[in-house]
Steps between C-alpha positions, in 0.01 A plus 500: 500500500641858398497721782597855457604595835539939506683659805506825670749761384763505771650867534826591648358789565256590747208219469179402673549106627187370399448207795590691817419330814162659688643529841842530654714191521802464735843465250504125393754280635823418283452179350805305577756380301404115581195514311506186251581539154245495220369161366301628256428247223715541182228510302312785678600871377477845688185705368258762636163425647239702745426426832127491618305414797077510519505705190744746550833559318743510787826551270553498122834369340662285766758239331492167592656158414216283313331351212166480307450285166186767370192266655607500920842564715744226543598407861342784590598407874903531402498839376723696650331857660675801594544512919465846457216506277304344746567704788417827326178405296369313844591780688694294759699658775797320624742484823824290544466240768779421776459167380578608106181506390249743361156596599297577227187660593178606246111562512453168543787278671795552723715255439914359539733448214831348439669712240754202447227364312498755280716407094731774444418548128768738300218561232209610747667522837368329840251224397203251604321233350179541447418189722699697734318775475168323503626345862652807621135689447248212506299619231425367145756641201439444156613628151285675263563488112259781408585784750870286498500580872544248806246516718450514906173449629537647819227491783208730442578717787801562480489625138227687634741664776787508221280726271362731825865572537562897404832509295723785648582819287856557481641824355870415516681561199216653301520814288273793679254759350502801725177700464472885458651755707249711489171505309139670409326140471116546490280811487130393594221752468105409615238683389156493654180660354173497677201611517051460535205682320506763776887562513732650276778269435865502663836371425702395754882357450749328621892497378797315589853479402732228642885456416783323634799702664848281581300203735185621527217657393384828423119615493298807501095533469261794443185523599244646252186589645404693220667444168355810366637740771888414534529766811281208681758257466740378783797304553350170667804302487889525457753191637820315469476144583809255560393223664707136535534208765765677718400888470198741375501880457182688424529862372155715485148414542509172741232392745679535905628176657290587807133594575416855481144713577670790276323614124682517161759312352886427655823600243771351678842285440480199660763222556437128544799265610421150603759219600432107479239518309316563158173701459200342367449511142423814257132466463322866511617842341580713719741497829383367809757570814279256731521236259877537366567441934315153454740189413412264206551186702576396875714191580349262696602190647322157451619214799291147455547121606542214283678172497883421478610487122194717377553741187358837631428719168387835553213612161321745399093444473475141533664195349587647135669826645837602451786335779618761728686304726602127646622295779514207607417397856747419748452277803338763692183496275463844452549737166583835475420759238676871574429795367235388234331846384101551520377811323344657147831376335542122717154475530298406854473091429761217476518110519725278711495183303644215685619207269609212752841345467591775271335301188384778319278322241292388772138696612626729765304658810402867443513745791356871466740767626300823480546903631385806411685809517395756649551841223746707715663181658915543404714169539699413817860721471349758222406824524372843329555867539307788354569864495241743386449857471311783297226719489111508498387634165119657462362522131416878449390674225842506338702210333783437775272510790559652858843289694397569882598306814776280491487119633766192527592278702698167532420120593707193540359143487689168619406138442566391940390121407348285250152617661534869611601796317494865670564853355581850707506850328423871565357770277399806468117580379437864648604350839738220635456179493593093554421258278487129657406191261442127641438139266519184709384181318593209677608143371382306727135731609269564260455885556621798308542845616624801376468860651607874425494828758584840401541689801497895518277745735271171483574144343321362223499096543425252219470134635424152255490210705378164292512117697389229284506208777351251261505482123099622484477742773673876458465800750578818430574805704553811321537868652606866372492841638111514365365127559559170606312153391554198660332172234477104516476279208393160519550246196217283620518283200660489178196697330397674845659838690383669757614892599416688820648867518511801736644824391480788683352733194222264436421269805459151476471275174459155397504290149451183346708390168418214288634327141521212361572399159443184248608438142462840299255707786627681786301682793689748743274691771529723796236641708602740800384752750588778728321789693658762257366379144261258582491198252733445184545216281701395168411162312715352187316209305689383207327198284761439183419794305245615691612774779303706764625748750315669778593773792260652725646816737278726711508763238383258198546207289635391201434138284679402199392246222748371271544188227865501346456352152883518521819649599423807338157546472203492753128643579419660816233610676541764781252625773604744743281674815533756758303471828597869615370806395221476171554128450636465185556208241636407195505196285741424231545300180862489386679290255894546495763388260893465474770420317699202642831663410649727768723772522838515774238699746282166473207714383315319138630675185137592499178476669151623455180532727174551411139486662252672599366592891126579651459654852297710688667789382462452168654266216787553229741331263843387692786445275902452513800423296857478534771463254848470501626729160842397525731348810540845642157643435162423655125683457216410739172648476183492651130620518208423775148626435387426869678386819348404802513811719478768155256570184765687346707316208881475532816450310879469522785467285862365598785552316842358526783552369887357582798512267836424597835695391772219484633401197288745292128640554211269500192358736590301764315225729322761720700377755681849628333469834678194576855659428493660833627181654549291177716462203508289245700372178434634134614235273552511115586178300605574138634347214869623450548467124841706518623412791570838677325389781251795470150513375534688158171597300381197327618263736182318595399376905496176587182490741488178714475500850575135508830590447598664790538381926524721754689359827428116361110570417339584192393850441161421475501468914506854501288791401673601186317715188562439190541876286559339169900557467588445864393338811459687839538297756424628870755423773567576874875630564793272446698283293362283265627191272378546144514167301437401124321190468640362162187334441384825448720619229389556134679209292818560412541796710652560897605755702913610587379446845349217711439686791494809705513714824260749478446805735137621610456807655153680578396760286634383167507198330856388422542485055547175397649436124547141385612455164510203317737356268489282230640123524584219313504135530771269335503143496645152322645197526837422705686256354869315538785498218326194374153658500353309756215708714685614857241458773594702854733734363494863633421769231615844554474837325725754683472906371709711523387635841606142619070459503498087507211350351483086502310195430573115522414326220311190531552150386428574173743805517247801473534788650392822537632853602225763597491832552804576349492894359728713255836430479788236488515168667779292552348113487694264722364079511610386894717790529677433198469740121238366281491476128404759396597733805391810406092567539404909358155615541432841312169699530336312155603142655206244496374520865502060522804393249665184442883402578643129519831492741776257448711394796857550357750180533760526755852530407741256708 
């Protein structure tokens, strides 16, 4: 059987190693120089085949000693494997034994080896038999002609731990893109136009301009309450942001870090340095001091009991989640897991599975370890600082504003144990004062409690105490400076809650909630009390299609009808009451329709509403519509001839607009609000015809998101928009590995790159130019001074740049060298010149072309 066999360019420059292990490994041991010689069979030959397991390609192009007549593999259980093949596509991390052995340990076995056993090859290295392999692992090997791969069928979960396993992102030795300086990124203007049959219509705006400046950004917003009168408008906005794990500063418009009675807005420069820990995650737009003092995670430490010789693996969600940690348990029957994070970024759930006698094919025992982190909670050893201080600004009649009293102040907050946090501060708010701060969550009680004073001429207390002393009863206490509640909930049954309440705004209340679900219908319901309000009430009935909400309040109700014919498209029915004053209602018919495509902002490319309403005020047409003109421009307009509380008829129209001013002048994504804290990457993949590495006019884009990862995931895991010539992709701060799937290249074409360090910064979005360059492929026949096909031999095309590309022919002597671009080659067979020895490929070559080598006899 004729097997063309192709291999991966190797590049002596920098190069992406396509089969990296998923987790750190300790160094493997030396094998020693005792290992036994090869015994491969004569008649086998070295060639190149794939190595699988449960349908995944684990490593491409490993050699090994064997044979295959075209129909089925010939003692396939004395091929000779690669020792170090095995240990990298299994992912197998080893330690040297006192005793000279290894321990090899995987997903799914931890095992002892004698590397004596192992043939020292001179063709391939380290060896095992497959029958060696098959009784080093235990599991079932086999070779497949088709896929010409040999095969591991490994145990179920542990290729289902294997594949949970996050590969890490190294950036060592790549080439880095450093984003903009400084930059005007996105100019965003709203305009809002209202008006009713008894009003004249106004326009109202809003406009915002957002840059970057060095490592942060740069924003500035004015507030148009009148678009027609300019002298009404006012400066609502202007801030630098720098914010990273270690250190924020705020410049401008910020909220305060403390509570404060006083009107108008703060402009201050505030500092945020925090040590041992990380922040949570970017999520909202704007800065939050209170939240940048939080930590993303808390360590936490997990003790349990088990029997001598027990594998203790530490998971994430359940039996399929990614390994964390191991041990095995010593004669003192206890395991130990330190430090193990809970948080947004951990998570607040593990798994302790216990596999007995360390066989870790067998059905282990699961164990929840759970903990929920209290926001504010810092981790034992950290701690954060922040430094504030600025001046109250009142909007006037002029653009700037009035800048009156000055504030600031200072607060410090240290993480005493794995279960208390405390912070201390003082500021200055008109008069004096201490800031105290207080969030105890024990491991071992099931109560949670944090608490804040400000202290001055008189102290203002805040005070959240929660115990949860069984997994379906919660109390709450909850006091401020104007209230305080105290409430019980009861989980009496799966489908059954009770609530009683006492607040000291609106006396005593009591509730009841219900649901319960089967196949495609769903009922959720509350009913509840108290002396303030009187009765109120929400129900939720969904029956497949079918959907009905309900919510009753003291003031009125309101019921809604609806059948979804589909994702996009529904009928509704809408009828809404008021019990106070004249008693009003209003019914409505309404059928709505979307498109199914959406734009970054996750609003449909277009939408429209139309129905009509009948109440006791009246009755009129009601009809909407939305459309997105291009990715940076969006219209919404609207018109009601009767609402529930008015006779008069109503309209508005919403305008949009957002363009961005990198690389040239065009719409953007409408995403400017999200520069504040964001940034992003603006990518451009073109077709280089000359080769300058620049996109000239007439060089067409190459549009395929396939193409590209981002930190080992595809781009389409994030929000990215598509303009047309270039991708913006939105990114929080940092570093980021950029790499090119080939599978996603055009034929015949690749980039000069395979990956990339890219820089992120918020405000801008870093430019991004990949050109690609035309290649060729070459390939022939190998054969010996007497013409006889050469199978095994090593095929290389070396440029002038020392760029090595190779291939090893097969037993039929075929190779084939890809990816090769302009230029000369020198051809060598084994190391040795070919015949002929010189390859040139010129701008007008054939891109696939044709050339038989000839080993050259060897002069004695």
């Amino acid at each position: 059987m004729l097997r063309l066999t192709l291999l991966t360019i190797s590049l002596v420059s920098a190069s992406i190693t396509p089969c990296q292990s998923a987790i750190a490994v300790e160094t493997p041991a030396a094998i020693p120089a005792s290992a036994t010689p090869s015994e491969a069979d004569p008649a086998f030959t070295v060639f190149p085949v794939a190595l699988t397991a449960n349908n995944r390609s684990l490593l491409e192009g490993i050699l090994i000693w064997g044979k295959e007549d075209g129909s089925q593999p010939v003692e396939f259980d004395r091929w000779l494997v690669p020792f170090d093949a095995v240990i990298q596509a299994l992912k197998f991390s080893t330690k040297a034994l006192p005793d000279g052995q290894l321990e090899l340990r995987s997903s799914f076995i931890v095992t002892r080896f004698d590397p004596k056993k192992l043939r020292n090859d001179p063709e391939i290295g380290p060896a095992l038999s497959i029958q060696d392999l098959k009784t080093l692992l235990g599991v079932e090997i086999k070779f497949d002609l088709i896929s010409y791969a040999i095969v591991l069928k490994l145990p179920e979960a542990a290729a289902a731990l294997e594949q949970a396993r996050e590969a890490p992102v190294s950036l060592e030795g790549l080439s880095k893109v450093a984003p903009p300086t400084i930059s005007l990124s996105a100019i965003e203007q709203r305009t809002n136009a209202t008006g009713s049959s008894t009003s004249a219509t106004q326009y109202q705006g809003d406009l915002l301009v957002v840059g970057s400046l060095a490592a942060g950004s740069w924003s500035a917003r004015v507030r148009q309450p009148d678009l027609t009168r300019p002298q009404t408008w006012n400066l609502g906005e202007v801030q630098y942001l720098q914010q990273s794990n270690t250190f924020d500063l705020a410049l401008g418009s910020q909220p305060k870090f403390w509570r404060s009675q006083k009107s108008g807005e703060y402009w201050a420069a505030t500092i945020v340095i925090r040590r041992g820990f990380a922040p949570p995650a970017i999520t909202g737009t704007s800065f939050s001091p209170t939240q940048r003092l939080q930590s993303n995670q808390v360590g936490q430490t997990i003790v349990g009991k088990a029997a001598p010789g027990t594998s203790a693996r530490l998971t994430r969600s359940g039996f399929g989640g990614q390994v964390l940690a191991e041990v095995l348990v010593d004669s003192t029957g206890i395991y130990r897991f330190e430090n193990i994070p809970f948080g947004e970024s951990a998570g607040s759930a593990y798994r302790i599975l216990l596999y007995p006698n360390g066989q870790l094919t067998a059905r282990p025992q699961e164990r929840a370890a759970v903990f929920n982190v209290l926001p504010g909670q810092i981790p034992q050893g950290a701690s954060a600082l922040i430094i504030s201080g600025g001046w109250q600004r009142d909007k006037k009649d002029n653009f700037l504003g009035d800048f009156t009293t000055f504030s600031g102040g200072l607060a410090q907050r240290w993480g005493l144990s794995e279960s208390l946090t405390v912070g201390l501060g003082g500021l200055y708010d008109s008069t004096p004062k201490a800031l105290a701060e207080l969030y105890f969550h024990p491991r071992n009680f099931p109560i949670r409690v944090v608490g804040s004073a400000l202290g001055g001429t008189r102290w203002d207390i805040n005070l959240d105490i929660q115990l949860q002393p069984s997994p379906s009863i919660n109390v709450l206490f909850q006091s401020d400076r104007l209230s305080s509640q105290f409430s019980t909930s009861w989980q009496v049954i799966p489908n059954l809650g009770l609530l009683l309440t006492t607040d000291s705004r609106i006396g005593l209340g009591y509730g009841v909630q219900v649901s319960t679900s089967l196949g495609r219908s769903f009922l959720f319901g509350t009913v509840a009390h108290n002396e303030s309000t009187g009765w109120n009430w929400t129900i939720l009935q969904s029956l497949g299609k079918l959907q009905f909400t309900h919510v009753g309040r003291d003031i009125g109700t309101s019921s809604k009808l609806s059948y979804n014919f589909s994702d996009n498209r529904f009928l509704g029915l809408t009828y809404e009451t008021r019990t106070q004053g004249t008693g009003d209602k209003l019914l409505t018919a309404l059928w709505h329709y979307n498109s199914l495509t959406k734009a970054s902002d996750g609003t449909p490319n277009w939408l429209a509403e139309v129905g009509y309403g009948i109440g006791s005020r009246g009755s009129g047409l009601y009809a909407s519509a939305g459309v997105s003109i291009s990715p940076g421009l969006l219209l919404r307009v609207r018109y009601q001839g009767v609402a529930l509380t008015s006779d008069q008829s109503s309209f508005s129209l919403e305008l949009v607009s957002s363009t961005n001013f990198q690389q040239g002048f065009r719409f953007s994504d409408r995403q400017a609000e999200s520069l504040h804290s964001f940034g992003g990457l603006m990518i451009q993949t073109f077709y280089d015809i000359n080769g300058n590495n620049q996109k000239d006019l007439g060089e067409e884009v190459y549009a395929n998101p396939n193409l590209l990862m981002i930190n080992n995931r595809p781009i389409n895991s994030y929000q990215f928009s598509d303009l047309g010539d270039r991708l913006l992709l939105r990114l929080p701060p940092g570093t980021y590995r950029l790499d090119l799937d080939p599978s996603g290249f055009p034929i015949d074409w690749q980039a000069s790159v395979d990956a990339l360090a890219v820089e992120v910064v918020a405000g801008s979005y870093t430019p991004l130019q990949i050109p690609l360059i035309h290649t060729y492929t070459v390939g022939g026949t190998v054969t010996s001074a007497e013409g006889k096909p050469i199978g095994g031999a090593r095929v290389e095309a070396i440029s002038n740049t020392n760029l090595k590309v190779f291939s090893i022919t097969n037993e039929a002597g075929v190779y084939y060298l890809e990816r090769l671009r302009r230029g000369n080659y020198k051809l060598r067979i084994s190391g040795k010149p070919a015949e002929p020895g010189i390859l040139n490929i010129e701008a007008n070559s054939k891109p696939l072309q044709e050339l038989n080598l000839k080993q050259p006899v060897v002069q004695h």
